[in-house]
C-alpha positions in Angstrom: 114.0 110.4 107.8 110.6 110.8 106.4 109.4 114.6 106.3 105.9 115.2 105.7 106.1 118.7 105.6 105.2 119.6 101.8 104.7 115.8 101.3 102.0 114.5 99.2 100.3 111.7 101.0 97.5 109.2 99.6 95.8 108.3 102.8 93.3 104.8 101.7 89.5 105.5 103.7 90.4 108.5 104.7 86.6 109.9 105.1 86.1 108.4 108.6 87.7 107.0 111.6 91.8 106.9 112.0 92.0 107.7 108.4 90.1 111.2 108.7 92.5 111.5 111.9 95.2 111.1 109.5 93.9 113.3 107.0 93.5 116.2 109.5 97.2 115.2 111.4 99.2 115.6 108.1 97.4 118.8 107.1 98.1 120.2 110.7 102.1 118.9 109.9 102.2 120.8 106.6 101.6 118.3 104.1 101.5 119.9 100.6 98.6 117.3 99.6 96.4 114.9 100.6 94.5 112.9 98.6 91.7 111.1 100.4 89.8 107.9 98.9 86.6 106.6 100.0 84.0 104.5 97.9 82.2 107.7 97.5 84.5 110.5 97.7 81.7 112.9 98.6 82.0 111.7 102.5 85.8 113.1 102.6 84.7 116.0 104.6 88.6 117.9 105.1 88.4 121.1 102.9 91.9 121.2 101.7 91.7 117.2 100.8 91.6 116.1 97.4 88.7 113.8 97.3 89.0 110.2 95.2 86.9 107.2 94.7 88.4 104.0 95.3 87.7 100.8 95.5 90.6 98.6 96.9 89.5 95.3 95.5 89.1 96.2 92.0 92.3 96.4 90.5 90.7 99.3 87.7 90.3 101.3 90.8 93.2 101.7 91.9 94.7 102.0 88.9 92.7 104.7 87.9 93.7 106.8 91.1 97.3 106.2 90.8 97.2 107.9 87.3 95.4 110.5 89.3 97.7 110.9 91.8 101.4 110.6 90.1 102.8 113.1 92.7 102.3 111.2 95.9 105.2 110.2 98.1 103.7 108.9 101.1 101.0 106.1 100.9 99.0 105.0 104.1 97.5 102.2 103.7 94.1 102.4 106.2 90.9 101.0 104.5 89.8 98.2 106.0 86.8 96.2 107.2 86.0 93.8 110.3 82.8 91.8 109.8 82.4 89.6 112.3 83.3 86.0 110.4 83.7 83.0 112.1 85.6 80.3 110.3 83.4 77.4 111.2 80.2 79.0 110.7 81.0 82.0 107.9 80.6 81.5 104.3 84.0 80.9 102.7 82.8 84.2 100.4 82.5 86.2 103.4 85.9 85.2 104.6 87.3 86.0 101.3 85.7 89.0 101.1 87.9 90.1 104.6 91.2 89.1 102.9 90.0 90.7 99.7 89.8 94.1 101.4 92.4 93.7 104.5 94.8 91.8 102.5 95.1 92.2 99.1 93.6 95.8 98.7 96.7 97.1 100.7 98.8 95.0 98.1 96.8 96.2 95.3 97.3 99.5 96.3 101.1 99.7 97.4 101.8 97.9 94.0 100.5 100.8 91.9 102.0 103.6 94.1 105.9 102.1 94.7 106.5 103.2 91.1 105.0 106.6 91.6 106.6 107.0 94.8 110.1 106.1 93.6 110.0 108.4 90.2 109.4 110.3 92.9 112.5 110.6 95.0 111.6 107.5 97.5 109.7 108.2 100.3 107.6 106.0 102.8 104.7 103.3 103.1 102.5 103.0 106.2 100.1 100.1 106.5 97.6 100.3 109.8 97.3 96.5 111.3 96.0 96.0 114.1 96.2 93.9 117.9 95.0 91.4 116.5 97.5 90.9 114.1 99.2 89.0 116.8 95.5 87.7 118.9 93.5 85.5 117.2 89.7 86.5 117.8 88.4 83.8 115.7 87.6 85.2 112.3 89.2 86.3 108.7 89.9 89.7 110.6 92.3 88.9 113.0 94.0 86.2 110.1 93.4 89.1 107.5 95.7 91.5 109.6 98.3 89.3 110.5 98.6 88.0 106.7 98.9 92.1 106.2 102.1 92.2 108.5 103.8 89.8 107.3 103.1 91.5 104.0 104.2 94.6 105.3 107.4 93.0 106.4 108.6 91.6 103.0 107.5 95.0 101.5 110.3 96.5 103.7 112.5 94.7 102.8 111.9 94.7 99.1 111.7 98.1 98.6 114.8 99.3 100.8 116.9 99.4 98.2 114.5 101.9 96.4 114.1 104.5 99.0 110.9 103.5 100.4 110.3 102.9 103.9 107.8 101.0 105.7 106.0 100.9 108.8 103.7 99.1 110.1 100.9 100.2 112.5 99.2 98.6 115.5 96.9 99.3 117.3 93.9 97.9 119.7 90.2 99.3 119.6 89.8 103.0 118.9 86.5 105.2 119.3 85.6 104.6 115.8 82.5 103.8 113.8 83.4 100.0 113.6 83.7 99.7 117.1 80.4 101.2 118.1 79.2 97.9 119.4 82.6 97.6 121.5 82.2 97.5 125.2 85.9 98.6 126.7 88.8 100.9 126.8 89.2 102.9 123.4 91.8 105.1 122.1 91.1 108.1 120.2 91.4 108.2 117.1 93.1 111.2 117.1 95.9 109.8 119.0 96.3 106.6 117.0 96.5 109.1 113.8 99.9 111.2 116.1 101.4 108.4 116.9 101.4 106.5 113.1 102.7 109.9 111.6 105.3 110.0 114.9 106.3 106.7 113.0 106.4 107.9 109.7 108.8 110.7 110.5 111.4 108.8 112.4 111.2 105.6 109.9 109.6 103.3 112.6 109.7 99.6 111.3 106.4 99.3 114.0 104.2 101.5 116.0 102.5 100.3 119.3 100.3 102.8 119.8 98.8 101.4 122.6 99.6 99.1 125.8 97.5 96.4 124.9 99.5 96.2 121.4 103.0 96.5 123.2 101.1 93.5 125.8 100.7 91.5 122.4 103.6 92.1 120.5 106.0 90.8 123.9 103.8 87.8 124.7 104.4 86.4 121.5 107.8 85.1 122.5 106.0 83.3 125.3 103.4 80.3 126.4 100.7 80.6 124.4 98.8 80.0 127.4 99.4 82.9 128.5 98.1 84.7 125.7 95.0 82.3 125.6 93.7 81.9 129.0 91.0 79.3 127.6 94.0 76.7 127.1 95.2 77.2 130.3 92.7 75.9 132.5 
């Protein structure tokens, strides 16, 4: 088991949205120390948060705040971006910018911190995916995220022999900043936050944090007209 009581956890764009949820939810759980990136560290607005610049595409970045951060045993993996691409009508620069930040920034970032975190004793990984890691909406962000779990899948496996767990976070649209423009049921973000450190704690593989992400996640063994009502017809 996990504890994050007196952990030290790296939580990746943790100035807004679920990630200042997660920031403020491992505080209230007794983490020792958080350290919060943003691109400008000025917007982490916890006071007990240790504030650090990163940017997950560059890998002198991240670099930079793993030698700053050689205590941490819990990474979460949470900044990510959702433009809007379109595969047919997108530039292939804006697509690649999606999977630049949604795919290989998490990969970036857990390969700097697996040696930290297993100097340090072991400890655990959590990368936030999405619905839509299993939905296809049409665009690099729903590809993006499902690239990211089956990343997150081989990195279990790969690092349980070093005393690292992983889980893997899903989740469908939350009362966020990127969903502003989002007509429909949201979750708090609050809530999302609970329920990933609920996973965390008890070594979760996955967390479904919501019912349209436990709806996904069992029609994938299924018709896929059933998950796409536009081929049924």
């Amino acid at each position: 088991m996990t504890a994050i009581k007196g952990s030290v956890v790296l939580v990746t764009g943790g100035s807004r949205g679920v990630g200042k949820a997660l920031v403020e939810g491992l505080y209230a759980r007794g983490a020792g120390k958080v350290y919060a990136t943003a691109r400008d560290p000025r917007t982490v607005a916890h006071p007990d948060a240790v504030p650090l610049a990163l940017e997950v595409t560059d890998p002198a970045s991240v670099a930079a705040v793993a030698e700053q951060a050689q205590d941490v045993t819990v990474l979460i993996n949470n900044a990510g971006v959702a433009t809007g691409t379109r595969f047919l009508t997108s530039s292939l620069d804006e697509i690649r910018h999606e999977f630049e930040i949604n795919f290989y920034g998490p990969l970036l970032v857990a390969r700097a911190f697996v040696p930290v975190i297993e100097r340090n004793g072991g400890g655990h990984i959590l990368n936030v995916h999405s619905v839509l890691s299993w939905f296809a909406e049409g665009g690099a962000y729903s590809a993006s995220k499902s690239a990211l779990w089956s990343q997150t899948n081989s990195l279990r496996l790969a690092l349980q022999s070093r005393g690292i767990g992983v889980t893997g976070l899903h989740m469908g649209y939350v009362d966020t900043d990127m969903t502003a423009g989002v007509d429909g049921p949201k979750a708090k973000a609050e809530d999302i936050a609970a329920a990933a450190l609920d996973g965390i704690e008890s070594d979760a593989y996955e967390v479904l944090a919501d019912d349209i992400t436990r709806w996904a996640k069992g029609a994938l063994s299924g018709d896929l007209a059933a998950m796409y009502q536009q081929l049924a017809g």
